[in-house]
LOTORPA-786091 format. One line per 5 residues: number of its first residue (from 1); their letters; for each residue x, y, z of C-alpha. Coordinates in Angstrom, 2 decimals. Example, Ala and Ser with C-alpha at 12.3 -4.5 7.8 and 13.67 -1.06 7.14 Angstrom:
// LOTORPA-786091
1) as) 12.30:-4.50:7.80 | 13.67:-1.06:7.14
// end
This chain:
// LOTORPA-786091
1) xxxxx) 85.09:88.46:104.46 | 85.44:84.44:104.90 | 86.66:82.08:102.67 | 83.67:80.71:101.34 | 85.44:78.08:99.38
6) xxxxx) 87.28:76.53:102.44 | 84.56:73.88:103.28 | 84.73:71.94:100.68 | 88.42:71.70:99.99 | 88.82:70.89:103.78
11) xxxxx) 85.56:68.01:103.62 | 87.56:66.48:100.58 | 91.19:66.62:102.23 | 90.18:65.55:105.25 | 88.34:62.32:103.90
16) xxxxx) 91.62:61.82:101.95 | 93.96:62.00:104.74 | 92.10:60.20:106.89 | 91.93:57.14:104.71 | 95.68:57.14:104.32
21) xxxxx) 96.28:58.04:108.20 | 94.21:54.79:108.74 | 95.88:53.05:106.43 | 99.52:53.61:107.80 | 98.49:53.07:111.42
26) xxxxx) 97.18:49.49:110.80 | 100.46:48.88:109.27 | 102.62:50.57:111.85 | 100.77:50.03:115.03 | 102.34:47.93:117.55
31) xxxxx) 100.12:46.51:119.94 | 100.03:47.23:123.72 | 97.46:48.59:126.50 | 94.19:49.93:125.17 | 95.08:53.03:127.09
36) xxxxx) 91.13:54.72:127.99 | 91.27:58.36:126.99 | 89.72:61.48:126.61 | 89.75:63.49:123.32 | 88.51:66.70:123.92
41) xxxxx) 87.35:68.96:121.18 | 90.23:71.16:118.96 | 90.06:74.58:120.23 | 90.55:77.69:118.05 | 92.50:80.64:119.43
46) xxxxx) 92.42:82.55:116.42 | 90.71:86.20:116.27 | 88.37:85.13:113.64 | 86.71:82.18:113.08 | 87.70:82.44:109.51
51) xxxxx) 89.27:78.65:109.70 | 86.94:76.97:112.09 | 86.41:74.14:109.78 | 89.96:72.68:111.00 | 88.19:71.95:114.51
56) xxxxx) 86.83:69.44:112.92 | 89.54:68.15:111.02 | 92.26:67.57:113.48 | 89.36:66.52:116.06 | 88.27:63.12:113.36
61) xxxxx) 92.34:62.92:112.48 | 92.67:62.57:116.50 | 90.40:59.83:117.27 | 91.30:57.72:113.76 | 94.87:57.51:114.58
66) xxxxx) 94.06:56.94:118.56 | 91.57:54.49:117.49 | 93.78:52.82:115.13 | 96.80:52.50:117.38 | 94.86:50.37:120.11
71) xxxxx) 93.58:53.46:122.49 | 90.23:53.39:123.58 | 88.49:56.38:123.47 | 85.70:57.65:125.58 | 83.10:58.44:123.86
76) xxxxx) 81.68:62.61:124.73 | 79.00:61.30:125.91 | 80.37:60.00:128.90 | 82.34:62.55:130.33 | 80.00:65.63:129.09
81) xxxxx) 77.69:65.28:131.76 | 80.78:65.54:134.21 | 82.25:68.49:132.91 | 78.62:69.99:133.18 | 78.82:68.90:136.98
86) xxxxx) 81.85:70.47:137.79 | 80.88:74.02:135.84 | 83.29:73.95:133.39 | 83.12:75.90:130.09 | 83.01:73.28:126.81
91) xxxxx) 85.76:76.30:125.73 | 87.96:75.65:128.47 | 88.79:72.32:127.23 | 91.73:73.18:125.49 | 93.88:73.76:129.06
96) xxxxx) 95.52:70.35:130.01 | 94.50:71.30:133.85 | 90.95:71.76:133.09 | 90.93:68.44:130.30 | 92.56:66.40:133.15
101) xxxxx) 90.63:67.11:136.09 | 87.48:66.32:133.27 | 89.04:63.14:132.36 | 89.72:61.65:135.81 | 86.11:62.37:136.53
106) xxxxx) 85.71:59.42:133.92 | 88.57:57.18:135.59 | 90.21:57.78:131.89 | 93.90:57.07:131.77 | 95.06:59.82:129.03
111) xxxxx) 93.36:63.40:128.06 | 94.20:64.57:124.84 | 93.82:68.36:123.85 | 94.72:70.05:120.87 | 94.58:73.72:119.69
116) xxxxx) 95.78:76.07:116.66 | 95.52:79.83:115.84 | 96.17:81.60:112.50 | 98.21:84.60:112.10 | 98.82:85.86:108.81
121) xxxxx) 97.31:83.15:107.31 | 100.32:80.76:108.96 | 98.46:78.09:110.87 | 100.25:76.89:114.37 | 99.21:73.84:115.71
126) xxxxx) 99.80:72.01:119.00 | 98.43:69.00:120.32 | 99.52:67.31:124.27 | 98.76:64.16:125.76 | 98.84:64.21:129.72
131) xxxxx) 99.07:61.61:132.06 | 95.64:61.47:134.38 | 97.36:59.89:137.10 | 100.36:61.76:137.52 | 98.70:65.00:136.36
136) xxxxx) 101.87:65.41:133.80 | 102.47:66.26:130.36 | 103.78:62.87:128.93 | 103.69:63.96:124.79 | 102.98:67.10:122.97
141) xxxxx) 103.66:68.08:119.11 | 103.98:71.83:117.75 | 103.68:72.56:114.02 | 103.22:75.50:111.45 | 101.95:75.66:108.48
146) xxxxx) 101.04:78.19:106.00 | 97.72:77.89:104.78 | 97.66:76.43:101.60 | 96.54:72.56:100.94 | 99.82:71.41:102.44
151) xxxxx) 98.15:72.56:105.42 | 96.02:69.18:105.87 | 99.14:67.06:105.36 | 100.87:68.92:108.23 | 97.63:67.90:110.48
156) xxxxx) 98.60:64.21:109.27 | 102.02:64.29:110.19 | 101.45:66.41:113.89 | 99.13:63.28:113.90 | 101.17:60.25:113.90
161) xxxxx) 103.88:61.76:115.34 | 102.16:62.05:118.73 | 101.81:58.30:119.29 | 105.46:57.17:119.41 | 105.75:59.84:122.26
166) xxxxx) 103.44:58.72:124.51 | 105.51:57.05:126.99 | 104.00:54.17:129.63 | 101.86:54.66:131.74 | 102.24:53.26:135.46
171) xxxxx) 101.47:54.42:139.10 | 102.19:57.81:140.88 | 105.47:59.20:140.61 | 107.47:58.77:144.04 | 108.38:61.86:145.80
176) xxxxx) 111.88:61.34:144.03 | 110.31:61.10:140.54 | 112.20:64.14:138.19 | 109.82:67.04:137.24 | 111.34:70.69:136.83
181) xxxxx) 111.23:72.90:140.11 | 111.77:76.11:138.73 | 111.24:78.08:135.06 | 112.52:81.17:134.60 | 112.25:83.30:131.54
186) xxxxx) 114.77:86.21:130.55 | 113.97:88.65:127.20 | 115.40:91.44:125.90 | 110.99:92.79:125.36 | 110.03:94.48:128.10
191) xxxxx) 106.67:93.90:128.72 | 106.09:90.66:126.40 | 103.04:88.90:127.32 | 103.70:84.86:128.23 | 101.16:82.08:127.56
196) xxxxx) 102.57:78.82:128.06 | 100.75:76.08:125.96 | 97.54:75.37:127.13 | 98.08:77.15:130.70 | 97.20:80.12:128.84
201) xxxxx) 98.49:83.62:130.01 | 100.74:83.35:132.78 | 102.59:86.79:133.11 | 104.60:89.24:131.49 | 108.36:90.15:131.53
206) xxxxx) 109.57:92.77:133.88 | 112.69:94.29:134.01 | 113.96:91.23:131.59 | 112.28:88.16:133.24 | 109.65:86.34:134.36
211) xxxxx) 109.10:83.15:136.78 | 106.54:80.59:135.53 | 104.04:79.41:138.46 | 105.04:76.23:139.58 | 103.35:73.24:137.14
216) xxxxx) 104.38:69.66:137.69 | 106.07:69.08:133.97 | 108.15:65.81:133.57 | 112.00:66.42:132.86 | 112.44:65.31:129.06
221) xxxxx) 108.90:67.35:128.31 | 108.69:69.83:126.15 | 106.48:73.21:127.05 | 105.46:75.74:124.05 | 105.62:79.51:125.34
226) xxxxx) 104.33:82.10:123.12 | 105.22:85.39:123.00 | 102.42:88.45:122.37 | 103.63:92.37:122.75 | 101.50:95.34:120.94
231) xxxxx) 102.86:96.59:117.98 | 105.37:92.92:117.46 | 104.50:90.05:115.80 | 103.87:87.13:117.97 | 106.54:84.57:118.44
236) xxxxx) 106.11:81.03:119.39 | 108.80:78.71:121.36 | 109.24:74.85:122.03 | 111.83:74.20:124.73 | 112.80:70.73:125.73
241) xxxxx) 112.64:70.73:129.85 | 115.97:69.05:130.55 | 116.77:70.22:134.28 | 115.11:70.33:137.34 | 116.00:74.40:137.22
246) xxxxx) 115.85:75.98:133.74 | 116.86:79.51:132.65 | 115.88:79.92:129.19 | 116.54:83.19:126.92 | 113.73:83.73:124.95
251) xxxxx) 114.67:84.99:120.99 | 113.79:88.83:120.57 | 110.29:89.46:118.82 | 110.10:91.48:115.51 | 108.80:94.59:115.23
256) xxxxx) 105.61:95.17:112.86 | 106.59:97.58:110.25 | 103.88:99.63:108.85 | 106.12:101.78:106.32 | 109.73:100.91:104.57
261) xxxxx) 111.69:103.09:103.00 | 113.35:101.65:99.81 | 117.08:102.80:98.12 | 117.47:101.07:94.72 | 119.44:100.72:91.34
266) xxxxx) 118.95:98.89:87.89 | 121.16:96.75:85.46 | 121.48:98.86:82.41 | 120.72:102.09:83.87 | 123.92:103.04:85.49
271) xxxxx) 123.73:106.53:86.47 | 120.82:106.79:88.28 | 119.02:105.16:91.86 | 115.57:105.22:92.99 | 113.71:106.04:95.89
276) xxxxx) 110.75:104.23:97.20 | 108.26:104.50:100.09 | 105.82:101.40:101.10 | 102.66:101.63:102.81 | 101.84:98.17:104.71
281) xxxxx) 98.04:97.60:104.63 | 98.38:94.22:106.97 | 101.93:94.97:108.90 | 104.83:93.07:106.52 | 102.31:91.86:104.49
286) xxxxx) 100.06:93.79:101.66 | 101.33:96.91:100.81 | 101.05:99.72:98.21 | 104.11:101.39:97.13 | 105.10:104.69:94.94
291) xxxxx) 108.57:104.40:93.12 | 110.80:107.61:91.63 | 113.96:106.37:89.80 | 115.90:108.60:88.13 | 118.51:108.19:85.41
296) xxxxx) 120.95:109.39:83.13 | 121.62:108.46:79.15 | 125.02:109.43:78.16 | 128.13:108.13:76.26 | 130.37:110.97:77.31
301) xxxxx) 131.97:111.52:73.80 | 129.76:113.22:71.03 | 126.44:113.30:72.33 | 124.41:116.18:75.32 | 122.82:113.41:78.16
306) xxxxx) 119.39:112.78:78.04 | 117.37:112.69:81.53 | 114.70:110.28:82.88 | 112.03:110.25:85.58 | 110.37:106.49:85.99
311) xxxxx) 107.41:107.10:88.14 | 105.03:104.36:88.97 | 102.85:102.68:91.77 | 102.66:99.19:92.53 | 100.49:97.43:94.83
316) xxxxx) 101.46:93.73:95.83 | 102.03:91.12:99.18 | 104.02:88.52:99.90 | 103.43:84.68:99.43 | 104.22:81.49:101.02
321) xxxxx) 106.64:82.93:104.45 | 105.01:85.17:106.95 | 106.96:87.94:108.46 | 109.59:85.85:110.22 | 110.80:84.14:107.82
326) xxxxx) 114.82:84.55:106.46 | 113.72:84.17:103.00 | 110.94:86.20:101.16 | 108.87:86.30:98.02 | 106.55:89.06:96.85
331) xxxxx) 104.64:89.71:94.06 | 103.75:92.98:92.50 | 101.12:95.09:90.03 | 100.87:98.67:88.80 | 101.37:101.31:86.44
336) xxxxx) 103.91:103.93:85.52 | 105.34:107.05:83.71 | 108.64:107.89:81.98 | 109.03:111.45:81.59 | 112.17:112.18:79.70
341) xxxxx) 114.09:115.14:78.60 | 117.37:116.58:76.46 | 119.58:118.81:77.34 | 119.32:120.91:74.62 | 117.26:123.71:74.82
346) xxxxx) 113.75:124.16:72.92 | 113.14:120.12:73.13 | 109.63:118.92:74.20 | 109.21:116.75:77.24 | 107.89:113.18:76.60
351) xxxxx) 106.15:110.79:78.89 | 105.83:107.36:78.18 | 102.90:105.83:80.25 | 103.32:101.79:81.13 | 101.56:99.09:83.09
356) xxxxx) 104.15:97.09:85.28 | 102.33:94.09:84.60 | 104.89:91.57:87.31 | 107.44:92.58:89.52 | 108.93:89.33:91.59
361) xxxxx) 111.08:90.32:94.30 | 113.39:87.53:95.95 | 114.19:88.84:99.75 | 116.32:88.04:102.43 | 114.82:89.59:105.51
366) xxxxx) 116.48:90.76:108.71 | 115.03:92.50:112.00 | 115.33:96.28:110.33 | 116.09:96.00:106.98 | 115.51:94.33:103.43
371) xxxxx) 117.79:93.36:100.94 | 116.35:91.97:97.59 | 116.89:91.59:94.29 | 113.49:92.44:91.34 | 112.53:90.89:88.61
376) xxxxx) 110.41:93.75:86.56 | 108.24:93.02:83.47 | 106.87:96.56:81.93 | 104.75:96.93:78.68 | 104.70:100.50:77.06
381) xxxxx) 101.14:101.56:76.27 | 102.33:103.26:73.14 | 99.38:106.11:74.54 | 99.55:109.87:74.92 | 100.56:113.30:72.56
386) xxxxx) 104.22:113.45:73.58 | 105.48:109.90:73.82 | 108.24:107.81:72.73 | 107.86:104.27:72.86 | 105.77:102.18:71.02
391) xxxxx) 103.24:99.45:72.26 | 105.77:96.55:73.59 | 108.24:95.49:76.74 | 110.62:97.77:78.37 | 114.15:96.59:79.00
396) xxxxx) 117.22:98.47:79.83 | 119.20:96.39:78.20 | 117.06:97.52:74.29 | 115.73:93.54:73.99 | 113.48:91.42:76.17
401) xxxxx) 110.69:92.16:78.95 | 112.78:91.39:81.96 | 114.55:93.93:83.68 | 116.58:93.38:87.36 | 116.71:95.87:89.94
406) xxxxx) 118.48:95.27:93.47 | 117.78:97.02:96.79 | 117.59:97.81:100.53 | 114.65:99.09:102.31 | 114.83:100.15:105.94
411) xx) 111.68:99.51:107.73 | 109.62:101.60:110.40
// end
């Protein structure tokens, strides 16, 4: 289903930040060349076009600030007709190889590309400047985002932080000029697929490396490699190119769990622990959950224990973080049943039905396992034959709505 809202928020954002991105470049820019360049459309990678409308956005954000800061920009309708020439796909535009050999065709000094995917609704955004005559990346900026309206002042900043990178342009390198010779990638992921920036896919790890094709990138650049393996969440990586021979160790990817097993205990019910089992709809994201805790009432002196069952089912997802973050926050909704029973023989069995109306769950999050603590807010429904409590919040501690449970959960 798409967002059928998005449109509009993104028209009235946009307009917004591009009046005060104007605004701060005619105060900050600093006069110099008008540098001719290319701005090729905003490419995106993403499996949907759920977020197309940011195309758009970062595209206008592009040529305001280039404008702005003294660049001259060639307009598409010059160097259209030479990408048609040369056979080139208007997609394709998003590879600084292709964009460059497009822009020299127009004697332009600088091609600009940018291009963004969305993963769990987690934008990543990159945009490059390269050097026409030296065929060389000279500038690039890499930023997430979740997406939220923050999202449009992250565009902003990626923005304006491009122009103070572009370095001077000037003639041909000399054989002696510094570029890096030789890339080499080690992982622990067997198998990872590479894609380095706007080269696109350029191998995959085998036994625990991988040697990038040789690409002419200026010592002091900075490439962005992402990482893509079935069944792992994709992980992306800016490394600053400070040698003419680099060995860089890429950080392991995280596994997508589909299930988590969950070992828990609440304040105020002291002998007892619960067992839970989560079912991810969207891998570490939406999930739906069925809880068992079981607990013991008894003051050891003058009175026979009396036993409870809490049985519920909560559906819920997490907001803000996507699945590699440290820290964690989800949300969750359901409904549950406390069955209770004495000791004593001959005594009825009650169960007292209740809708969890909140659970929030604070989480730090490692490779394998879970550790949070839970905020729970239950209501008794006050509903059935056999029942004990009355219409009103459920504490352990007799007073209040909140209740705080702390866990583990091991994921698979």
């Amino acid at each position: 289903m798409k967002y059928r809202g998005i449109a509009p928020t993104a028209a009235v954002a946009g307009v917004f930040l591009l009046i005060t991105t104007t605004l701060w470049t005619q105060e900050s820019n600093v006069p110099g060349k008008a540098f001719k360049t290319c701005i090729f459309p905003t490419a995106d990678l993403s499996t949907s076009d759920e977020y197309r409308e940011y195309q758009s956005i970062i595209s206008n954000q592009l040529r305001a600030e280039l404008r702005s800061a003294g660049f001259k920009i060639v307009p598409s309708e010059e160097w259209e007709p030479a990408r048609e020439r040369r056979g080139i796909d208007a997609g394709e535009l998003y590879q600084g190889n292709i964009a460059v050999e497009v822009a020299r065709q127009v004697d332009a000094e600088i091609a600009v590309v940018s291009f963004y995917s969305v993963e769990d609704r987690q934008l990543i955004l990159e945009i490059k400047c390269y050097d026409v005559a030296q065929n060389v990346l000279v500038s690039g900026v890499f930023k997430t985002a979740r997406i939220n309206l923050s999202v449009y002042t992250v565009i902003g900043e990626a923005v304006a932080e491009l122009i103070p990178g572009i370095r001077l342009i000037g003639p041909p390198p000399s054989i002696e000029s510094p570029v890096v010779e030789d890339i080499a990638l080690v992982s622990q992921d067997e198998g990872t697929e590479i894609y380095l920036g706007d080269e696109g896919f350029v191998g995959r790890i085998t036994n625990g490396q991988l040697r990038l094709p040789p690409i002419p990138f200026a010592i002091g650049s900075k490439i962005t490699i992402e990482k893509r393996k079935e069944d792992y969440h994709s992980g992306v990586e800016t490394i600053k190119l400070k040698e003419p021979e680099m060995l860089i160790k890429l950080k392991p990817l995280r596994k997508q769990a589909r299930t988590a097993t969950e070992l828990n205990w609440t304040l105020g019910q002291f002998m007892g622990f619960g067992l839970a089992q989560r079912f991810y709809f969207q891998p570490d994201s939406f999930f739906f959950s069925m809880e068992h805790y079981f607990y013991v009432q008894h003051n050891f002196s003058d009175s026979k224990p009396v036993f409870h069952h809490d049985i519920r089912a909560l559906v819920g997802g997490y907001l803000f973080t996507g699945p590699q973050a440290t820290m964690r926050l989800n949300l969750t909704t359901g409904f549950g049943m406390i069955m209770t029973y004495f000791w004593l023989a001959d005594q009825p069995m009650y169960a007292d039905f209740y809708w969890n109306v909140l659970n929030a769950s604070f989480e730090l999050n490692f490779r394998r396992f879970i550790l949070y603590v839970r905020s729970e807010q239950k209501y008794a429904l006050g509903s059935g034959s056999a029942h004990i409590l009355e219409k009103g919040w459920i504490s352990a501690f007799g007073e209040g709505p909140t209740t705080v449970t702390f866990g583990v959960a091991r994921k698979w």
